[in-house]
C-alpha positions as CSV (number, residue, x, y, z in Angstrom):
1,X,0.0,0.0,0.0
2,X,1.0,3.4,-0.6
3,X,-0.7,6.2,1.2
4,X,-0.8,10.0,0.5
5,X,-0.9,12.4,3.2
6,X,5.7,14.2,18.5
7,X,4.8,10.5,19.0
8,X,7.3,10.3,22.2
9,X,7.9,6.3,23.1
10,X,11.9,6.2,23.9
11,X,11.6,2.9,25.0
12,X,11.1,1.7,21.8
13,X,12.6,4.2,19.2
14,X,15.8,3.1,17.4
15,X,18.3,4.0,15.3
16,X,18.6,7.8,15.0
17,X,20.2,8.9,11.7
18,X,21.0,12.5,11.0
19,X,18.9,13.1,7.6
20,X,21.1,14.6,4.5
21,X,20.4,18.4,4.2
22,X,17.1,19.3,2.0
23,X,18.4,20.4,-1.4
24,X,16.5,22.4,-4.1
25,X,14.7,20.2,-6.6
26,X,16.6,20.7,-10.3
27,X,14.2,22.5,-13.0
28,X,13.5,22.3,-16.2
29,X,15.2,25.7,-16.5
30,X,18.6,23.4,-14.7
31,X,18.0,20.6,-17.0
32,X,18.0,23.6,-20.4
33,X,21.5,24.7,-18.9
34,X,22.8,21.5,-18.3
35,X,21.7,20.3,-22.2
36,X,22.9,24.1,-24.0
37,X,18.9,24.1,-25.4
38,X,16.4,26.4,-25.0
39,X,13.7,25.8,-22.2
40,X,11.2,25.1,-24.4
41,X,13.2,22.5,-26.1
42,X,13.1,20.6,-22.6
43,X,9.2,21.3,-22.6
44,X,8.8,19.9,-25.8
45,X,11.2,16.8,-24.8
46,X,9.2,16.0,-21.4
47,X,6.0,16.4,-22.9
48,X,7.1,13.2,-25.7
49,X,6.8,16.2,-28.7
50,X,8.1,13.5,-31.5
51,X,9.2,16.5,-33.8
52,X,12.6,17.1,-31.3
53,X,15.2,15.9,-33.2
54,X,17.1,12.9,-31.8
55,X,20.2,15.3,-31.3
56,X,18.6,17.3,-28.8
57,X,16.2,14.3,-27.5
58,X,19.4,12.6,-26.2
59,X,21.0,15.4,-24.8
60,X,18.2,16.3,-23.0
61,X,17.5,13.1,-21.5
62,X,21.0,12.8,-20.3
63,X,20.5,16.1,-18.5
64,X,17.3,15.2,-17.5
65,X,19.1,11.5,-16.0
66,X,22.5,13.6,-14.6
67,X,20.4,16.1,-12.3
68,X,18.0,13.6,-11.3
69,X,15.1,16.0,-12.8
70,X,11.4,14.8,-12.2
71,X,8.5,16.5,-13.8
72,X,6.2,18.4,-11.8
73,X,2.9,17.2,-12.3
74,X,0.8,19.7,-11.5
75,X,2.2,22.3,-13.9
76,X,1.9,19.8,-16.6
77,X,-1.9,18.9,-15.9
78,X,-2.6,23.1,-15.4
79,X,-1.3,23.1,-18.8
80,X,-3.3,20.5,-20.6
81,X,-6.4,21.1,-18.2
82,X,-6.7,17.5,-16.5
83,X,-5.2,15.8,-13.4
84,X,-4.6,12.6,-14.3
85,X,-6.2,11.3,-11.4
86,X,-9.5,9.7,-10.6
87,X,-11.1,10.1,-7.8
88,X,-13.2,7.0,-5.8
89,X,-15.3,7.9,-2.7
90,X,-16.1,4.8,-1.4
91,X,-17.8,3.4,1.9
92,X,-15.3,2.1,3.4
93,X,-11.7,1.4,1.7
94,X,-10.5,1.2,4.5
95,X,-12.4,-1.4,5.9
96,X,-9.9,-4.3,5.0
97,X,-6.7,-1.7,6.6
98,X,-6.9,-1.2,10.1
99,X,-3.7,0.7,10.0
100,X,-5.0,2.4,7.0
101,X,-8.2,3.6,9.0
102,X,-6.0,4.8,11.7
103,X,-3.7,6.7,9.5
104,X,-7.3,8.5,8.1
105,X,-8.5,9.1,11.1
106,X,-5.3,10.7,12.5
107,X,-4.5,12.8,9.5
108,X,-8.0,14.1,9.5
109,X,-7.9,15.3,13.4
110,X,-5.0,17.0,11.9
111,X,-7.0,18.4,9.2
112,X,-5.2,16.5,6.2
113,X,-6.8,14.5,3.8
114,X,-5.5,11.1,2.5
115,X,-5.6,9.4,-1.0
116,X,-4.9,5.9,-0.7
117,X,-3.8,3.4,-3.7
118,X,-3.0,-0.4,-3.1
119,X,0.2,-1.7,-4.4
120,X,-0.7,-5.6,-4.7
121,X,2.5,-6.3,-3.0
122,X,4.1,-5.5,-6.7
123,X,7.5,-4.2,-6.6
124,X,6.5,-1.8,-9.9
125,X,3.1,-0.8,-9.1
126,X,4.4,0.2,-6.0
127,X,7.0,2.4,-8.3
128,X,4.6,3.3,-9.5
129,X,2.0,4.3,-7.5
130,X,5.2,6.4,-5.6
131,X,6.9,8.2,-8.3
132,X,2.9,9.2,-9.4
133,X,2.4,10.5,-5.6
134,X,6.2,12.7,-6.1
135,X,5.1,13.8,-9.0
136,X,2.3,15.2,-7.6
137,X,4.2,16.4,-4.7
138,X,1.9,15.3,-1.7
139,X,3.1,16.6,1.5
140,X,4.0,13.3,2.3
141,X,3.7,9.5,1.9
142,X,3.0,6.8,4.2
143,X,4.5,3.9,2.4
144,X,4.1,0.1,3.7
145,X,6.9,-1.1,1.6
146,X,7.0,-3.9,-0.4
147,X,10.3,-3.8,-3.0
148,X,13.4,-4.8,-2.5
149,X,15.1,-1.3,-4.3
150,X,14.3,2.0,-3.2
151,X,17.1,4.3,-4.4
152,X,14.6,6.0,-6.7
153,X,13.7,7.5,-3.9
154,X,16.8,9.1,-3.1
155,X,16.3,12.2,-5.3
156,X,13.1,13.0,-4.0
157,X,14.1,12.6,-0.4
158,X,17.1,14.9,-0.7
159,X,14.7,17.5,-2.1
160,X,12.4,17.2,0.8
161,X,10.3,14.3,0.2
162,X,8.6,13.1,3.8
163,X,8.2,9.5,4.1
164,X,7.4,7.2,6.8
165,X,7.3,3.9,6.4
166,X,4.6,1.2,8.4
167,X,4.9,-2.2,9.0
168,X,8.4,-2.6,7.7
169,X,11.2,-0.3,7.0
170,X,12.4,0.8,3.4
171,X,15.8,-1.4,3.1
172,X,19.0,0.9,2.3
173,X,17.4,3.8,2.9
174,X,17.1,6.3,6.3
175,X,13.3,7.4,6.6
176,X,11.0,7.2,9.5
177,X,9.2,3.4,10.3
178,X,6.4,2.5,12.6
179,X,6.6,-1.4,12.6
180,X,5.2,-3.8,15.5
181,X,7.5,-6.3,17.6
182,X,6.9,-9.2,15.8
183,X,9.3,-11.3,17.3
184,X,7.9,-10.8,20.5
185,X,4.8,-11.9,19.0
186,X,5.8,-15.0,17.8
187,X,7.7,-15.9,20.6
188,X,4.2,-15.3,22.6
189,X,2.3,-17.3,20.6
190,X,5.4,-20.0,20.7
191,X,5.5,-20.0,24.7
192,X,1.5,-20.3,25.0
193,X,1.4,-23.4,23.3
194,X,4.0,-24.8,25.0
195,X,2.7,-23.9,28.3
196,X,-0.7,-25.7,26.9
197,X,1.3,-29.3,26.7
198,X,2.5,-28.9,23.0
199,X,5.6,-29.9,21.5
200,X,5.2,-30.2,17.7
201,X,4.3,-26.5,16.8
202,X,3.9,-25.6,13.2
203,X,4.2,-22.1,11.7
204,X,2.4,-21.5,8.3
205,X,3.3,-17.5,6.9
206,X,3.8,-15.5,4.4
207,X,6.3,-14.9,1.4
208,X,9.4,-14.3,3.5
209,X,10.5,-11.4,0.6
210,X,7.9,-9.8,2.6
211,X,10.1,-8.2,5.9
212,X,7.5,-9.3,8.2
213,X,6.8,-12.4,6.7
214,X,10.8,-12.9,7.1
215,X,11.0,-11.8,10.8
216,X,8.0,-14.0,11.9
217,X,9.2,-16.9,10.1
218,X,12.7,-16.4,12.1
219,X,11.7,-15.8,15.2
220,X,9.5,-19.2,14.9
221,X,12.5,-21.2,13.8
222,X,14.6,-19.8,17.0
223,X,11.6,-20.4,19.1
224,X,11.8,-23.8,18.3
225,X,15.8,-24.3,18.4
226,X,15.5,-23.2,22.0
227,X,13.0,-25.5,22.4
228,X,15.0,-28.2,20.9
229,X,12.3,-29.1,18.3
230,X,12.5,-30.4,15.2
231,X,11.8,-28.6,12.2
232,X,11.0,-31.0,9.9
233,X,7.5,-30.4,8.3
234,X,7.1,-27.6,10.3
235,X,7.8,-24.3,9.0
236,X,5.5,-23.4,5.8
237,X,6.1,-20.0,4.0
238,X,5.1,-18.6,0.5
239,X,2.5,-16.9,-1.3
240,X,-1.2,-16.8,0.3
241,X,-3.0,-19.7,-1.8
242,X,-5.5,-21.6,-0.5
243,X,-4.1,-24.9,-2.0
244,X,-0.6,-24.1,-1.1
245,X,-1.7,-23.2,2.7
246,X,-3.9,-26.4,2.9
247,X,-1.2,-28.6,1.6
248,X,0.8,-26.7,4.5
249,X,-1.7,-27.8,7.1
250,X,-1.8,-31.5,5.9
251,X,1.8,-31.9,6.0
252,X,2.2,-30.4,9.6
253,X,-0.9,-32.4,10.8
254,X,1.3,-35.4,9.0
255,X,4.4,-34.7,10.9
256,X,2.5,-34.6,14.3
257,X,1.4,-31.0,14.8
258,X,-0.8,-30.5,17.3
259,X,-0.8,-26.7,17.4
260,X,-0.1,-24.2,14.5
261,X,0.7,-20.7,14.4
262,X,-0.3,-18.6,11.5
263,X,1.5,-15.5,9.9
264,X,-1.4,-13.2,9.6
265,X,-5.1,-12.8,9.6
266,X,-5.9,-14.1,6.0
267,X,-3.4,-17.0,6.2
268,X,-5.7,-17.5,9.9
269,X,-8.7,-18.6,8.2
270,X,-7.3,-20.2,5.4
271,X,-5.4,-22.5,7.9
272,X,-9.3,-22.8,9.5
273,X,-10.4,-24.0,6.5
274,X,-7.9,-26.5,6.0
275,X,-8.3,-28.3,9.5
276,X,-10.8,-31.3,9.2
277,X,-11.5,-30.8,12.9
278,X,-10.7,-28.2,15.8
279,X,-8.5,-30.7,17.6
280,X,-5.1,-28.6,16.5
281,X,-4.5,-25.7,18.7
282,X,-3.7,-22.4,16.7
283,X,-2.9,-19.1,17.6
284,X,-3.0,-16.4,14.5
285,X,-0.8,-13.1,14.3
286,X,-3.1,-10.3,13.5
287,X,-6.3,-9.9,14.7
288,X,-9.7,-9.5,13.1
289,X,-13.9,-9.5,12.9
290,X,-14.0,-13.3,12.6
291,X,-12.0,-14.1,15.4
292,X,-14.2,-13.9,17.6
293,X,-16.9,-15.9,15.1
294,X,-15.1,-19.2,15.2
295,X,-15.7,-22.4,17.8
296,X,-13.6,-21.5,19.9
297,X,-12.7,-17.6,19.3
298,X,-9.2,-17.5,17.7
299,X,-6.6,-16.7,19.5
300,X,-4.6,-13.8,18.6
301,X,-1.5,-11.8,19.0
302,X,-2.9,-8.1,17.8
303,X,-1.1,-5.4,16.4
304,X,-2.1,-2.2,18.1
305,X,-2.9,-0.8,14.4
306,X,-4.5,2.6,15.9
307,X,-1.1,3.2,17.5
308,X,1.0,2.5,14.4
309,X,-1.3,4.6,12.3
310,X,-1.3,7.5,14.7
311,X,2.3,7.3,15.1
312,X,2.9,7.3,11.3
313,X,0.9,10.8,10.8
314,X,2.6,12.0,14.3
315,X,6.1,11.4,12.5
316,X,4.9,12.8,8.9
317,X,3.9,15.6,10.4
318,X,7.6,15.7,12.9
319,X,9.5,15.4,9.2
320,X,7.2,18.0,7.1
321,X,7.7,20.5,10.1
322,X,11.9,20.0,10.0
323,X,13.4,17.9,7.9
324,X,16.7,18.2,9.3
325,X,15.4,15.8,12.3
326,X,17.1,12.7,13.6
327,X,15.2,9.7,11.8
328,X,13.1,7.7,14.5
329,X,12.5,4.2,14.2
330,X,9.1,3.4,17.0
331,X,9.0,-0.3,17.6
332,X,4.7,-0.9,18.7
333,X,4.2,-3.6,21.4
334,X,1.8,-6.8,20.6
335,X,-0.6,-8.0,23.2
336,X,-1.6,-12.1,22.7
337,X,-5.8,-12.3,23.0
338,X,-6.3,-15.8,24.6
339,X,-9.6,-16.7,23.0
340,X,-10.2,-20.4,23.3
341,X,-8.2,-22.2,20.0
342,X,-4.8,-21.4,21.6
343,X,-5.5,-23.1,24.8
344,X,-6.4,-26.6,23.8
345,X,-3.9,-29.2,24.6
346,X,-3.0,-32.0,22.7
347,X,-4.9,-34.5,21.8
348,X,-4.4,-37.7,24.4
């Protein structure tokens, strides 16, 4: 997801990192003197006029690559008397977000409004969907990250870009992230079971490309090296398919699972799908509505999503104000909801 639009907890902000200096954003007037043309030459050249020859094309472009220019939007849609954006008021997009609801409902007490776009967990929609928001030069974005290369980035947020990130920080770069403690989480969910008689605990996540997805999945695996488990069978990761979740189940159950522990909300009823029975304890990471509609109630470890969300627009709002501010990292405690599927014990 991308979004468009002083949370003080010491005890759980890291890794302060001086920001580089704001610089000016190069113009098209920079990128003229850079290539020897004229300015309109350049306006011709951005706007893809096909009568430029392929002299000046070129060394525009290199100018254009060398100063790291980006079109500004909104001059070019004043021009041509369109946005390029649609807009889509909807009941409730947020619905599905809890963080995203939070991060509404924050920025509005501040009196900012919020365009949301989902990034499908693609690494060039997400591109995308970010260079589009630059280009339009939002105040800020709230970015939950999902590629693996940022540096694009770089340009924009030496020339002021503010961006915080949610739910995983941007790798190789410096900006401001609100994530939760996941590996507190799992090791939560790990020591409840055990206290509940079990010893063959599965774990069935997410694509570990995905940072949380990764740091779930590892602090499960050294949950069970303390434990001196084995890890045979056990540990399931990849993409959220129902058949490739189910098959995940089956071969846990197989191995001698009794108990399972699930790597988000979605994979949480798909593993609920897949069990034949309710004798297999499970305890899901992230909670949600149908929780609490199961036989027994799921039990959860929940993200405190109107904390993360708040804390995003509190930090936005920290960078937009002075930009020159020590880059916080705020690490958002999880709380374990003991519902009823978590504290089953194995079967005799």
């Amino acid at each position: 997801m991308a979004f468009g639009g002083d949370h003080e907890n010491d005890g759980h902000m890291h890794g302060e990192v001086n920001r580089r200096a704001k610089t000016r954003r190069p113009t098209m007037v920079d990128v003229a003197r850079e290539a020897g043309v004229a300015l309109r030459t350049v306006s011709r050249v951005v706007n893809d006029d096909a009568t430029v020859g392929a002299e000046l094309a070129r060394r525009v472009h290199d100018a254009i690559a060398a100063l790291g220019y980006r079109p500004d939007e909104r001059a070019r849609h004043l021009r041509l008397g369109v946005t390029g954006t649609l807009g889509a008021a909807v009941r409730q997009l947020s619905h599905v977000n809890p963080v995203l609801r939070a991060v509404e409902r924050a920025a509005r007490a501040a009196d900012l409004m919020v365009l949301a776009a989902s990034t499908e967990d693609d690494e060039r929609l997400e591109r995308r969907v970010v260079e589009s928001m630059c280009r339009r030069r939002f105040d800020g974005i709230v970015l939950e990250p999902i590629g693996a290369d940022h540096g694009y980035l770089l340009p924009e947020l030496a020339a002021g870009l503010s961006l915080v990130a949610v739910d995983r920080p941007v790798l190789g770069l410096d900006v401001d992230c609100v994530i939760s403690d996941n590996a507190a989480g799992i090791r939560a969910a790990y020591a409840h079971l055990a206290g509940y008689g079990h010893r063959r605990i599965a774990y069935v996540g997410d694509d570990e490309r995905i940072f949380t997805a990764q740091e779930r999945a590892t602090a499960f695996r050294a949950c069970a090296a303390e434990a001196g488990a084995a890890l045979d069978g056990m540990v399931h990761t990849g993409p959220i398919e129902r058949a490739r979740i189910a098959d995940a189940v089956a071969t846990a159950r197989g191995r001698g699972a009794t108990a399972v522990i699930t790597g988000n909300a979605t994979i949480s009823v798909e593993v609920v799908r897949a069990l034949p029975d309710r004798d297999t304890a499970i305890v899901g990471f992230d909670d949600s509505e149908l929780a609490t509609l199961l036989r027994p109630d799921l039990t959860v470890v929940a993200q405190d999503d109107q904390a993360i969300g708040s804390t995003a627009i509190d930090l936005l709002r920290a960078r937009i104000a002075d930009h020159s501010r020590p880059v916080h990292r705020v690490t958002v405690p999880v709380e374990l909801l003991a519902r009823g599927s978590g504290e089953q014990p194995p079967p005799a």
